[in-house]
NUVOBA-528760 format. One record per residue: residue in one letter; x negated, z, y of N, C-alpha, C in turn. Coordinates in steps of 0.1 Angstrom, whole numbers, plus 5000, padded with zeros to 4 digits. Atoms other than C-alpha are relative to their C-alpha. Example, Ala and Ser with C-alpha at 12.3 -4.5 7.8 and 13.67 -1.06 7.14 Angstrom:
a499150004988487750784955499150005012;s500950004989486350714989500850085011;
This chain:
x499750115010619413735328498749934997;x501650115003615713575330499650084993;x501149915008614413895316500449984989;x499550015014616513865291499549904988;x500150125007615913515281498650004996;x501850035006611913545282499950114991;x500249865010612313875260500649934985;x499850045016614113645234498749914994;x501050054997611813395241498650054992;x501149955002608913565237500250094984;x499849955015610613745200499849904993;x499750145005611413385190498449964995;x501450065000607613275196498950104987;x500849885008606013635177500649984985;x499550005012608613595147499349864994;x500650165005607313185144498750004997;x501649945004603613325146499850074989;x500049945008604413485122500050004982;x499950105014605613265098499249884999;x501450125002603013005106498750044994;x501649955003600113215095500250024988;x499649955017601913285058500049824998;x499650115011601712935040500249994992;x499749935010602712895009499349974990;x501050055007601212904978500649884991;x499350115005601112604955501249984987;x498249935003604212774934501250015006;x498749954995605912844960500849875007;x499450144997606112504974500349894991;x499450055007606412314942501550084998;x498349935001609612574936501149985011;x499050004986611112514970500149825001;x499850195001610412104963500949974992;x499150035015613611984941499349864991;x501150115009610811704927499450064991;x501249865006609012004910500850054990;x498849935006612212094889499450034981;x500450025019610412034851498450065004;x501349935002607212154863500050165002;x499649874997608212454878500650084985;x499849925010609912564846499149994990;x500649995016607312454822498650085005;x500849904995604812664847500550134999;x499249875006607212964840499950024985;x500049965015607312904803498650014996;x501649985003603812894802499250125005;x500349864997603213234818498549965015;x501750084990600613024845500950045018;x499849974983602813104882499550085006;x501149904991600713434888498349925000;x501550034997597413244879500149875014;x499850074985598612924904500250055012;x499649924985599513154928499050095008;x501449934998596313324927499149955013;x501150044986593513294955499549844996;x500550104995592212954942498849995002;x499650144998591012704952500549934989;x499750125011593112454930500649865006;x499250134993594012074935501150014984;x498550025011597212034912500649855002;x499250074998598111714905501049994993;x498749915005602011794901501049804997;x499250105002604111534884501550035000;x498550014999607511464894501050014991;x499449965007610411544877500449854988;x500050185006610811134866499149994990;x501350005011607511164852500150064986;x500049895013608511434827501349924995;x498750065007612011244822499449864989;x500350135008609510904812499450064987;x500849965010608011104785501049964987;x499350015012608811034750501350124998;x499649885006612411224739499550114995;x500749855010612111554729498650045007;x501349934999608611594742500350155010;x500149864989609611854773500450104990;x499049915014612012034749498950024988;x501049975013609412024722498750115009;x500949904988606912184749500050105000;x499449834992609012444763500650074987;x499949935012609412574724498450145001;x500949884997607512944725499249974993;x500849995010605812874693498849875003;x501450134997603812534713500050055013;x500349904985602812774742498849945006;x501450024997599212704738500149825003;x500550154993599812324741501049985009;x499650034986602012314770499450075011;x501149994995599312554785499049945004;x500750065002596912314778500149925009;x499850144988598911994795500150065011;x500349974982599512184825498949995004;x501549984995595612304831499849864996;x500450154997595111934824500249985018;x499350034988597011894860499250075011;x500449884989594712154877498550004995;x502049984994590712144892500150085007;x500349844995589212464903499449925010;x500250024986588412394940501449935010;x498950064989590512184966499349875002;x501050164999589611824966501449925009;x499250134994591411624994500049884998;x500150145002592211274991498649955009;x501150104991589611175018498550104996;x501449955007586911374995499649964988;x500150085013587211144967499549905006;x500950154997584510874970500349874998;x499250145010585410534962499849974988;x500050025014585710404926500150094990;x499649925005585810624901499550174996;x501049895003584610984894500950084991;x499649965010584911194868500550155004;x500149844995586511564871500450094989;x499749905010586811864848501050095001;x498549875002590212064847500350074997;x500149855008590712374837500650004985;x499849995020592112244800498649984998;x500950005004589712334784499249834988;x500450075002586612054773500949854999;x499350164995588911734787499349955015;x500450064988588011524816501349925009;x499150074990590111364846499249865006;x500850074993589111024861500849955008;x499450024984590310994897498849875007;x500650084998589610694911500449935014;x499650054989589910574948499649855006;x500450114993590310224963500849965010;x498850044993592310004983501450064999;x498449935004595510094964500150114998;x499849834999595210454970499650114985;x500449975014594510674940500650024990;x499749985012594810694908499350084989;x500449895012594410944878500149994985;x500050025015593510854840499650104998;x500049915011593811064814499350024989;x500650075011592011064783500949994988;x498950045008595110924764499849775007;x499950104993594110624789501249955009;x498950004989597210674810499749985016;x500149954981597010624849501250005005;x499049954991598910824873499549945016;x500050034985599310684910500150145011;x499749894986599210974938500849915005;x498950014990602110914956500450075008;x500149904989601811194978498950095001;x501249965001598511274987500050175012;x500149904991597411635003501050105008;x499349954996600011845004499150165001;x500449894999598212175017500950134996;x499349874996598912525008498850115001;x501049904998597312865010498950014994;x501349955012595312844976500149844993;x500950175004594512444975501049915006;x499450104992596112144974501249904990;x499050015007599111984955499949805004;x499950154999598911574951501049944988;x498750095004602011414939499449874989;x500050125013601811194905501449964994;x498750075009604110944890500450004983;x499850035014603610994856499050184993;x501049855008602311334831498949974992;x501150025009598911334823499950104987;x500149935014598111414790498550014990;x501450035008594811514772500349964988;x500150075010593411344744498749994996;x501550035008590211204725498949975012;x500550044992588811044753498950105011;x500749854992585911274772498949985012;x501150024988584411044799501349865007;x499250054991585510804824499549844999;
């Protein structure tokens, strides 16, 4: 009976090792988050879950499903139309920097960062009240869930959808 139990034992422990060394990538845990529900499909309609899923490094800051609900009517639905591919391309890679930038690798006040839409800027800015993300529409988003790790970067929770615009500095 003992052998038995440390033989499960010991399956139990190798099968958990197993799944601890797989993390997921930052697709796979916005898809498995039900907060992720409008981004997840507008990263499908946009043909971008093989590149996020990719090796990385990317910080994603991923806006909640509220966020896309505060947007002007019509705008998701106007988005996720085939024929405006390239500009909901666009707002996504707004949401995404090539590397992995933790919250406690953001300096104080404000710094400027470049996102994979192309020729836009991000201005992440850390203080007491934790951070925040303008846009160049002049929008700020709050991180409300900082550092969520996965395999291929890092996924930080926003309250609101940034959106590029005119604006090209901080």
């Amino acid at each position: 009976m003992l052998k038995s139990i440390k033989s499960t034992c010991a399956a139990t422990a190798f099968a958990l090792a197993g799944t601890v060394s797989h993390a997921a990538t930052i697709v796979e845990i916005a898809a498995s988050d039900g907060r992720f529900e409008t981004l997840v499909a507008a990263v499908q309609a946009a043909g971008l879950a093989d590149t996020l899923s990719g090796p990385g490094p990317f910080t994603v800051f991923a806006p909640v499903d509220a966020a896309f609900a505060a947007l002007p009517a019509g705008t998701v639905e106007t988005l996720l139309k085939p024929e405006n591919g390239d500009q909901l391309t666009n707002v996504l890679l707004y949401h995404v920097d090539e590397g992995k930038i933790m919250s406690g690798d953001i300096p104080a006040g404000t710094t400027a960062i470049t996102p994979l839409a192309a020729d836009q800027v991000l201005c992440v800015t850390a203080g007491n009240d934790g951070v925040t993300v303008g846009d160049s529409t002049g929008q700020m988003a709050k991180v409300i869930i900082a550092d969520i790790e996965a395999d291929n970067g890092v996924i930080h929770v926003v309250d609101t959808v940034l959106l590029p615009g005119a604006e090209k500095n901080c």
